[in-house]
C-alpha positions in Angstrom: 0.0 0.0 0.0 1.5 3.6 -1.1 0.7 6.3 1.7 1.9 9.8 2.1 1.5 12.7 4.3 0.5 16.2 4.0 0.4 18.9 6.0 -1.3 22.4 5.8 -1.9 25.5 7.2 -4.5 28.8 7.0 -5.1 32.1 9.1 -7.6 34.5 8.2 -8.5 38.0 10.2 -11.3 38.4 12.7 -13.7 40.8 11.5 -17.3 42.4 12.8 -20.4 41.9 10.4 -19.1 38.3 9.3 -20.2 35.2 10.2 -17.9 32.4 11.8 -17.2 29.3 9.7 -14.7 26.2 11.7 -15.0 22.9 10.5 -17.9 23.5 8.2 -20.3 24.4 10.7 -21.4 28.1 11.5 -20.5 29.3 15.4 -22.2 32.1 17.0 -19.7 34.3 18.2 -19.2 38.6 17.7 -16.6 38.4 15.0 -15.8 36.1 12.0 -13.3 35.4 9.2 -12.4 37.6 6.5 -11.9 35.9 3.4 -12.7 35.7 -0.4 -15.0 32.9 0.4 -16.6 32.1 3.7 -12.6 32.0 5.1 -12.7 28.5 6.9 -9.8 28.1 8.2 -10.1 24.8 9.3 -11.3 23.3 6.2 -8.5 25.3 4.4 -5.7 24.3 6.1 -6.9 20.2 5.2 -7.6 21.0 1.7 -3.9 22.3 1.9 -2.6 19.0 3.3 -4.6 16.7 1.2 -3.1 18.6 -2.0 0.0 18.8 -0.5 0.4 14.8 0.3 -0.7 14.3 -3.4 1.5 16.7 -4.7 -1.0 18.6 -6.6 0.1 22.4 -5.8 -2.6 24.2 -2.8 -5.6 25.2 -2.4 -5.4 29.0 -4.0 -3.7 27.4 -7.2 -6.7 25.1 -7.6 -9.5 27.8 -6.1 -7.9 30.9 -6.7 -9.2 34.1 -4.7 -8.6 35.8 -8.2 -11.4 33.8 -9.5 -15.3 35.8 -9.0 -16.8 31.8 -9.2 -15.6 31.6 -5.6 -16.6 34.8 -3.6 -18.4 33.4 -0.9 -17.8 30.6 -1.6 -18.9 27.6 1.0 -15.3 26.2 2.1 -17.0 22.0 2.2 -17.9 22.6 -1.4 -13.9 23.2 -1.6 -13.2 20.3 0.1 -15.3 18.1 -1.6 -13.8 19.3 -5.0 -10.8 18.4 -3.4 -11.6 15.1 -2.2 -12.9 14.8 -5.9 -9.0 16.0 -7.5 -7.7 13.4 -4.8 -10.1 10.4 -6.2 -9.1 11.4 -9.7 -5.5 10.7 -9.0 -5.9 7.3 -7.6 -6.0 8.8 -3.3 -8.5 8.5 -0.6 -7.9 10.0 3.1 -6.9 7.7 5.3 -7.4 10.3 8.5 -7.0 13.9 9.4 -5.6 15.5 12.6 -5.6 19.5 12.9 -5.6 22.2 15.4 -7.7 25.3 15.4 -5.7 28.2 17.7 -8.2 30.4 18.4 -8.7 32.8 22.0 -12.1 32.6 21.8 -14.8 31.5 21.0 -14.3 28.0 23.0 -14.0 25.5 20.1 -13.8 22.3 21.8 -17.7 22.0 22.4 -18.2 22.0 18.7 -15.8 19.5 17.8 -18.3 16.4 17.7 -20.2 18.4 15.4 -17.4 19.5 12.8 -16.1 16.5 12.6 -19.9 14.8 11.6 -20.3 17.7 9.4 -16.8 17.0 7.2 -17.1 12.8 7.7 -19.1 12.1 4.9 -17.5 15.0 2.6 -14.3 12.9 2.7 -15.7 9.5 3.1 -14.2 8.8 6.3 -15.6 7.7 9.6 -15.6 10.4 12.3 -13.1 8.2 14.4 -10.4 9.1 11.2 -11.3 12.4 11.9 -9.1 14.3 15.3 -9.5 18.1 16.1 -7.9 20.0 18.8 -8.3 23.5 20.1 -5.6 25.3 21.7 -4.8 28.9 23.0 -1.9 31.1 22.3 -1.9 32.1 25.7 -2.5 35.7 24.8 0.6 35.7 22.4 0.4 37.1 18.7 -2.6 37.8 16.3 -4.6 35.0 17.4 -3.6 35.9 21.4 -4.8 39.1 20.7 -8.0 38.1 18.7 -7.0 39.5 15.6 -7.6 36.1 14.0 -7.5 32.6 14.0 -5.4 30.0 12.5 -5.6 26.0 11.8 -2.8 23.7 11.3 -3.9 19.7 9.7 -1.6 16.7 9.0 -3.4 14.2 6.7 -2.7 10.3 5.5 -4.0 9.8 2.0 -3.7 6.1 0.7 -3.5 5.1 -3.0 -6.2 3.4 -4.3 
């Protein structure tokens, strides 16, 4: 069996008068993520990895912020392009573990439900599925709540 690893990474700025996209699910919470599309950083950062293990460039060569077709854009349609780029090369994801750094809002209670929300996008059970929340301790951009920022390490297995 081939395998290989990816890893990838996305930040994006909180803002006022946006809504909050993590994991594919909408949070409540005062501030969201700028971005040309709905700026999930959670579901950016895998797309990243999953390209990345199959060495097929990154998520802005493949969904360009250049491109009108994906303002606003809903980030699990992304990732289930990708998933479908991934299929076409001979991959499926074996299992995903990422890290949202985020101040606030607490992420950890919606964890169960991010992870059912992405499952069946990428075919995988929820148990291939890990996310983690962590603090900067008040450090940096995201310790100051200027934005948040999502790391993801992914096993993709040839078909």
């Amino acid at each position: 069996m081939k395998i290989r690893v990816g890893m990838g990474y996305d930040v994006h700025k909180l803002v006022p008068g946006r809504a909050l996209w993590l994991g594919g699910i909408k949070i409540e919470h005062d501030l969201g993520l700028l971005g040309h599309s709905d700026a999930d950083v959670l579901i950016h950062a895998i797309c990243d990895a999953l390209l990345g293990a199959a060495n097929l460039r990154d998520i802005g060569y493949h969904f360009p912020d250049t491109d009108p077709a994906y303002k606003g854009a809903d980030s699990k349609v992304l990732l289930a392009q990708t998933i479908n780029i991934l299929k076409a090369e001979g991959w499926q994801v074996g299992n995903i573990d990422a890290t949202i750094c985020a101040e606030r809002p607490k992420i950890n209670p919606h964890v169960q439900a991010m992870k059912e929300c992405l499952s069946p996008i990428m075919h995988i059970s929820t148990n291939d599925i890990s996310i983690k929340a962590t603090t900067t301790e008040r450090l940096g951009f995201t310790g100051r709540e200027e934005g948040i920022s999502a790391y993801a390490v992914v096993l993709i297995e040839k078909v």
